[in-house]
N, C-alpha and C positions, 0 to 999 in steps of 0.2 A: 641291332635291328634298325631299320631306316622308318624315321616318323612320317605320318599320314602327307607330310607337307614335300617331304624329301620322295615318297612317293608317287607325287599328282605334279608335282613337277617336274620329275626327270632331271634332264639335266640342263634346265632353266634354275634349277633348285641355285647353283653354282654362279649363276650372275647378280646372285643376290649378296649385302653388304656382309662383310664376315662377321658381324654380331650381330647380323640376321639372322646369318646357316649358323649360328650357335643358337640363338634363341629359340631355333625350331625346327633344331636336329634332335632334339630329345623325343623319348618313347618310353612305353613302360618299362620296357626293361632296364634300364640306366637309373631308375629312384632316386628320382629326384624333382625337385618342383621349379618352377621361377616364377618369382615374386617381384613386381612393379611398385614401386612406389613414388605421385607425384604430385602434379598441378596439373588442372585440367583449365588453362588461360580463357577458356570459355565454353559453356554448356548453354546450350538455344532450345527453343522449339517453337515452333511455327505460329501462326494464330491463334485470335479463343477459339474458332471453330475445330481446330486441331485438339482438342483438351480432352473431348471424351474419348479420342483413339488411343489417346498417348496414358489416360486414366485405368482404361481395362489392361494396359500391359504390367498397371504396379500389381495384379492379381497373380503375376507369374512371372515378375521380375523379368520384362521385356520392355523396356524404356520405360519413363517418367514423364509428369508434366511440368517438371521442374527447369527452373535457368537460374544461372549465373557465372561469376566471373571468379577467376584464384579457386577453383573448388579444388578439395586436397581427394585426391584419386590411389585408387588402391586394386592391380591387377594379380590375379594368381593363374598359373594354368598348372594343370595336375595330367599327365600322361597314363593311363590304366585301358585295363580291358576291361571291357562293360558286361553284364551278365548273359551276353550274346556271342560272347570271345572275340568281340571289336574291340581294335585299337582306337581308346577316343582320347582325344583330349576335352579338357573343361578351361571354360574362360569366365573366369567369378571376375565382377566392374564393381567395383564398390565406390560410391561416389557421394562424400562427407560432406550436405550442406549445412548450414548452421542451424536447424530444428530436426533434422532428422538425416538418415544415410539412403541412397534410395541402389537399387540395386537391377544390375545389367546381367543377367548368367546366360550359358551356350555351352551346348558340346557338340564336337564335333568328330566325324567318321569321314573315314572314305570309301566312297560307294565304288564299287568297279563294275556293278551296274550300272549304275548312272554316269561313268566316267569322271565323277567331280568330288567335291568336298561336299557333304552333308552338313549343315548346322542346324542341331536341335535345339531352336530358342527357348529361354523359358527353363522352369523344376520340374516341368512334368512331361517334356518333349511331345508336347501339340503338335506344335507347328514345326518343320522339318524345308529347309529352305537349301536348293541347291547353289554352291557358291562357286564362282571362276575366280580360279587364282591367276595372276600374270605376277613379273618381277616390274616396277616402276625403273622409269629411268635415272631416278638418284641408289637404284639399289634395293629398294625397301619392297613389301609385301600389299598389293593392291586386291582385293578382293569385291565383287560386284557380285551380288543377288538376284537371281533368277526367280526360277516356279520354286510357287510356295505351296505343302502341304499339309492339311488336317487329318489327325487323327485320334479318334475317339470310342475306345471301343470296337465295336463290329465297324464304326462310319470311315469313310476316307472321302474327301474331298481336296480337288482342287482350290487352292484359297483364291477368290476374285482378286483378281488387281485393284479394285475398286476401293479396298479395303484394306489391300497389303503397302508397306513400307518396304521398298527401295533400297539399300543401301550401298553407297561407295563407303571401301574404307583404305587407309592406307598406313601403316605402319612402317617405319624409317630409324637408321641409326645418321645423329647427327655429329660427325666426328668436331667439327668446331666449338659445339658445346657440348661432347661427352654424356650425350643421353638418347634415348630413345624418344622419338616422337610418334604421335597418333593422328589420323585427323577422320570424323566419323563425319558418312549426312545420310541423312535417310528422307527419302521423298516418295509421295504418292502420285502416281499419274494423273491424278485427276486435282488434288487437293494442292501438290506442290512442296516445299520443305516442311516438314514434321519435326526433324529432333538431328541432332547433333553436338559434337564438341572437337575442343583438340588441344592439343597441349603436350606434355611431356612425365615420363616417366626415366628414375635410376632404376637397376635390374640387381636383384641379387639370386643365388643359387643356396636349395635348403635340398641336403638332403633327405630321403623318403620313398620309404618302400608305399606301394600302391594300396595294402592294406592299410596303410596308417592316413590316409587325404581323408580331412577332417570333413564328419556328414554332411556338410551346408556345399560342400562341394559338390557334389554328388547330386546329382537327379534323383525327386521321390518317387519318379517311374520313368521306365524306359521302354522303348516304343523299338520292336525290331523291323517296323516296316521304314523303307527308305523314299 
């Protein structure tokens, strides 16, 4: 079965670095996981005035107000179908400063309504952000954030820009140093940079069937509007 990523990009999927199209050729049918473990050479975030936006995402594991440097970084993504019979993947960021771990989670679908990749930020898919995938010119996976939506209940709102974070992100394999790299930024049109990091991660492969992705992985609720 071809993963949501091998799907939305066709055959762009292929000019991407070949421990790219490994890293994101998998689906649930293949059980199994991969597993990131690394350094994050620097985690940022914008001004004090940026502190209360970056404050209400630690409610739902959607950025921090935290910064520093050598943070020890920990990715997992788990490939399963959701209780809506989408192909999603999960993207758990676990990110170990020295008082405490603060935590980045996402899942993702592919809308063929929407033409694009869906990522439902956050444990409880609120907010629902359309994402354009391109391949970068070293290879790697560039991804850029569009409309963003609320969902709660009966409500659906479009989220103001005024209020939403931006992100560029890009994900690369570095064949001279034999690891994966990341680089994250997230800005607000009106405010400017907010948060970001970058650094590097080793890759390992764990086998696992879809019933067995451990709960913290998993959304406490899932939202079948797109």
């Amino acid at each position: 079965m071809a993963s949501i990523y091998q799907q939305q990009l066709g055959s762009e999927f292929t000019k991407l670095h070949p421990r790219m199209q490994e890293r994101l050729a998998f689906a649930s049918t293949d059980h199994r996981a991969f597993i990131g473990e690394g350094t994050m050479e620097r985690v940022w975030h914008g001004p004090v005035y940026t502190q209360p936006f970056l404050r209400i995402g630690l409610l739902r594991h959607i950025m921090f107000p935290d910064a520093g440097v050598n943070v020890p970084f920990r990715i997992e993504n788990y490939a399963y179908r959701d209780s809506f019979g989408r192909e999603t993947v999960s993207w758990i960021r676990r990110f170990a400063f020295p008082k405490h771990t603060r935590c980045f989670d996402a899942t993702m679908v592919r809308s063929t309504g929407r033409n694009c990749i869906v990522d439902y930020l956050g444990t409880h898919q609120h907010l629902a952000v359309d994402i354009d995938l391109s391949v970068s010119e070293r290879g790697g996976l560039r991804l850029r954030s569009g409309e963003q939506r609320f969902y709660e209940g009966p409500f659906r709102f479009r989220f103001p820009m005024l209020f939403s974070g931006l992100a560029d992100v890009e994900e690369w394999y570095d064949d001279a140093a034999a690891c994966y790299r990341i680089k994250v930024e997230v800005r607000n049109p009106t405010f400017g940079k907010l948060f970001g990091y970058h650094g590097s991660f080793q890759p390992r492969w764990q086998e696992l069937p879809p019933e067995q992705i451990p709960a913290y992985a998993l959304p406490r609720r899932e939202e079948k509007r797109e």
